[in-house]
C-alpha positions in Angstrom: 43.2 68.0 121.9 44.3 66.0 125.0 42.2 67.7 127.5 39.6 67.8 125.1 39.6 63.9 125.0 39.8 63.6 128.6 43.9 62.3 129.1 45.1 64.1 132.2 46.4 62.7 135.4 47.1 59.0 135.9 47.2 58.7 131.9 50.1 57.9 129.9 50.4 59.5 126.0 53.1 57.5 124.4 55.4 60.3 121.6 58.4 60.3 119.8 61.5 61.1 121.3 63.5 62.2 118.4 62.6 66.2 118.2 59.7 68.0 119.2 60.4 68.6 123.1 56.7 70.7 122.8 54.3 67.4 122.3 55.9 66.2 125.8 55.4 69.0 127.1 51.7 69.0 126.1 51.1 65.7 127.8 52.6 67.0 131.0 50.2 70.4 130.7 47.5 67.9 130.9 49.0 65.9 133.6 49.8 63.0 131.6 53.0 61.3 131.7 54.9 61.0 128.4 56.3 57.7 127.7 59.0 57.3 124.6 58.8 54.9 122.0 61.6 54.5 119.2 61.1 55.6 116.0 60.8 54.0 111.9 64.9 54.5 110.6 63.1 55.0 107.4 60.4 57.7 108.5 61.9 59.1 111.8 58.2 58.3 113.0 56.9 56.6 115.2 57.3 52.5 114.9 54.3 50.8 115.2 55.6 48.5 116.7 57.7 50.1 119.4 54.6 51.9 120.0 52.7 48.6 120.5 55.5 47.4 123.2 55.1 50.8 125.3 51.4 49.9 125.8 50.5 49.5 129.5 46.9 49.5 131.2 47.7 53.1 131.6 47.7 54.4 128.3 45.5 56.6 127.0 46.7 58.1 123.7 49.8 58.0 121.0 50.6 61.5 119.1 51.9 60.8 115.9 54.4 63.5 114.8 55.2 63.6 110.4 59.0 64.3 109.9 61.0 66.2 107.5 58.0 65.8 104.8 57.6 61.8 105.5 54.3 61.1 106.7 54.1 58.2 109.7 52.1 54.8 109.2 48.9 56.0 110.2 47.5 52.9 109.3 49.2 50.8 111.3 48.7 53.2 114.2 45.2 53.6 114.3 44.8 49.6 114.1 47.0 49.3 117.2 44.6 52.6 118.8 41.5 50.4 117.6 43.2 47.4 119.4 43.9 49.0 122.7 41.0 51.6 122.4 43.4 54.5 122.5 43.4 57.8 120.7 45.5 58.6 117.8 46.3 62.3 117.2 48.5 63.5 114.6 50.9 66.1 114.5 51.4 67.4 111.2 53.9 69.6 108.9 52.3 72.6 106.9 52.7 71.7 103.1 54.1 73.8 100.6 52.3 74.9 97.8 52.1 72.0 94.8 54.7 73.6 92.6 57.3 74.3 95.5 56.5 70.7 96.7 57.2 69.4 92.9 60.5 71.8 92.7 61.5 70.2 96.1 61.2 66.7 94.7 63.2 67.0 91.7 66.0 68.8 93.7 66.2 65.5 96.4 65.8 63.7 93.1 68.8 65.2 91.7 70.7 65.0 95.3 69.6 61.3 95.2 71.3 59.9 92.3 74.4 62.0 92.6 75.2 61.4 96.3 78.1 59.3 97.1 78.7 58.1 101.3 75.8 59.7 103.2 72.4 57.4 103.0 70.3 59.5 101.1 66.2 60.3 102.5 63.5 57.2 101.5 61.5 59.2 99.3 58.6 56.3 100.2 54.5 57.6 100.9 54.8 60.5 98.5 58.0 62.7 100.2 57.6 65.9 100.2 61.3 67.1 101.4 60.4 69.7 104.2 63.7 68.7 105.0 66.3 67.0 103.2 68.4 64.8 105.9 70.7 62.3 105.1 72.9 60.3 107.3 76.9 60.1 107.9 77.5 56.8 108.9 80.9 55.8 110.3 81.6 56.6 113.7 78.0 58.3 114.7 78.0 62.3 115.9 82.0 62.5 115.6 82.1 61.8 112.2 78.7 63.6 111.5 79.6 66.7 113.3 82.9 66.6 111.5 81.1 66.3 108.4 78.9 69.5 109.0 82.1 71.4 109.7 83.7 70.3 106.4 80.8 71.5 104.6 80.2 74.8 106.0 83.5 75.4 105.7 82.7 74.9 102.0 80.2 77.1 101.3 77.2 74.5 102.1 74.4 75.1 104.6 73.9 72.5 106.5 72.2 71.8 109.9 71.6 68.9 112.3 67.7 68.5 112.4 67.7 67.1 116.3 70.9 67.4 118.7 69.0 66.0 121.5 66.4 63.2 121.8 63.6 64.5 124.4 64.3 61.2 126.7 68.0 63.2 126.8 67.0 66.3 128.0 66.8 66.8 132.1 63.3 68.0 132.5 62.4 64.5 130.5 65.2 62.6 131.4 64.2 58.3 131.2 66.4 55.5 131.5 64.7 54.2 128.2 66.1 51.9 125.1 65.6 53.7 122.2 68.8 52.8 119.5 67.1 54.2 116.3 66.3 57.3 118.0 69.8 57.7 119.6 71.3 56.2 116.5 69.3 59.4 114.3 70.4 62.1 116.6 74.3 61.5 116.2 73.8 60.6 112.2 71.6 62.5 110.8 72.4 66.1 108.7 69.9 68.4 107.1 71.1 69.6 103.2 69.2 72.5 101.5 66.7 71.4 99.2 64.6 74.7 99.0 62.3 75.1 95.8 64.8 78.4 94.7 68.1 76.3 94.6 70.1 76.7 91.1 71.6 73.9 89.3 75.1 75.6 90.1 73.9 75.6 94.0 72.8 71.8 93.6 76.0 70.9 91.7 78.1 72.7 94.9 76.2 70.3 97.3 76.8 67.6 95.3 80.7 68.2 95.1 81.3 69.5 98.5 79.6 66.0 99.8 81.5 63.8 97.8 85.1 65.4 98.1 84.5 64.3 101.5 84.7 60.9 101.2 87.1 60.0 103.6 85.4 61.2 106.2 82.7 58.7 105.9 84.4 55.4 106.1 83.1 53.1 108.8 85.3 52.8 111.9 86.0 49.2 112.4 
């Protein structure tokens, strides 16, 4: 889509940093330079306005990459590509058929209201739970990692959706601010929260996450 619109060398494309090392790659394929912007805390998308403040006379394009089921503000985004005449391309998420989207929902319902420590998803712009991450606050990856361990250890799948920001990696290295993305990658943990999942499989998540408790107190 980016050589189709004519972004190639000289051009910047401005993309997410947290996750999804392939849409920077694109941009270079087509000899654009990818520039980060930080991401939503509540959407792990883009910020409109971080994206806004990475504008330069170079820019050509913003892709807009959906998380985890949570859907980026489009609408704010296109308004900022109407402002700067840019183009907006979207990167979506395959959706699940309506009833295993509806199943997933009440699951991350159930997870919600039981949860106690990790800050549960915001189920805003009609969630549809792809992924179920929460965060471990405290101390950041120590604590989150430690976390992850605990749980395994207790029977619970669990995986960290993004170990390295793209801005981290060498080929893509950039001495860059980006806190909400750096702060994601070290909190952030992935629970199950598949459409097949028993109320005895829920219940197990639910208990396994609060015995650990003390785990999850802030270091002062």
């Amino acid at each position: 889509m980016l050589r189709a619109a004519g972004v190639g060398i000289g051009d910047e494309v401005i993309v997410p940093a947290f996750g999804n090392v392939e849409v920077a790659e694109a941009v270079t394929l087509v000899g654009a330079l990818p520039v980060f912007a930080d991401i939503d805390p509540s959407t792990y998308c883009l910020d409109p306005a971080a994206v806004e403040a990475a504008v330069t006379s170079r820019t050509a394009a913003v892709v807009v990459v959906h998380r985890f089921g949570r859907r980026a503000d489009v609408a704010r985004l296109h308004v900022i590509g109407r402002r700067h005449e840019l183009l907006v391309l979207e990167q979506g998420e395959s959706e699940a058929p309506y009833d295993e989207m509806a199943r997933r929902r009440e699951r991350a319902a159930y997870l919600d209201a039981r949860l106690k420590g990790v800050r549960v998803p915001d189920g805003g712009d009609a969630h549809s739970y792809q992924q179920y991450v929460v965060r471990v606050p405290g101390n950041g990856r120590p604590d989150r990692d430690a976390f992850a361990r605990a749980l395994r250890a207790r029977g619970v799948e669990c995986r960290v959706p993004v170990k390295t920001p793209v801005h981290r990696l060498p080929e893509f290295r950039r001495c860059v601010a980006l806190p909400e993305t750096e702060r994601a990658a070290d909190e952030t943990l992935a629970l199950p929260v598949d459409a097949a999942l028993t109320k005895r499989e829920l219940q197990r998540i639910v208990s396994a996450c609060n015995a650990l408790g003390g785990l999850l107190q802030p270091a002062f």
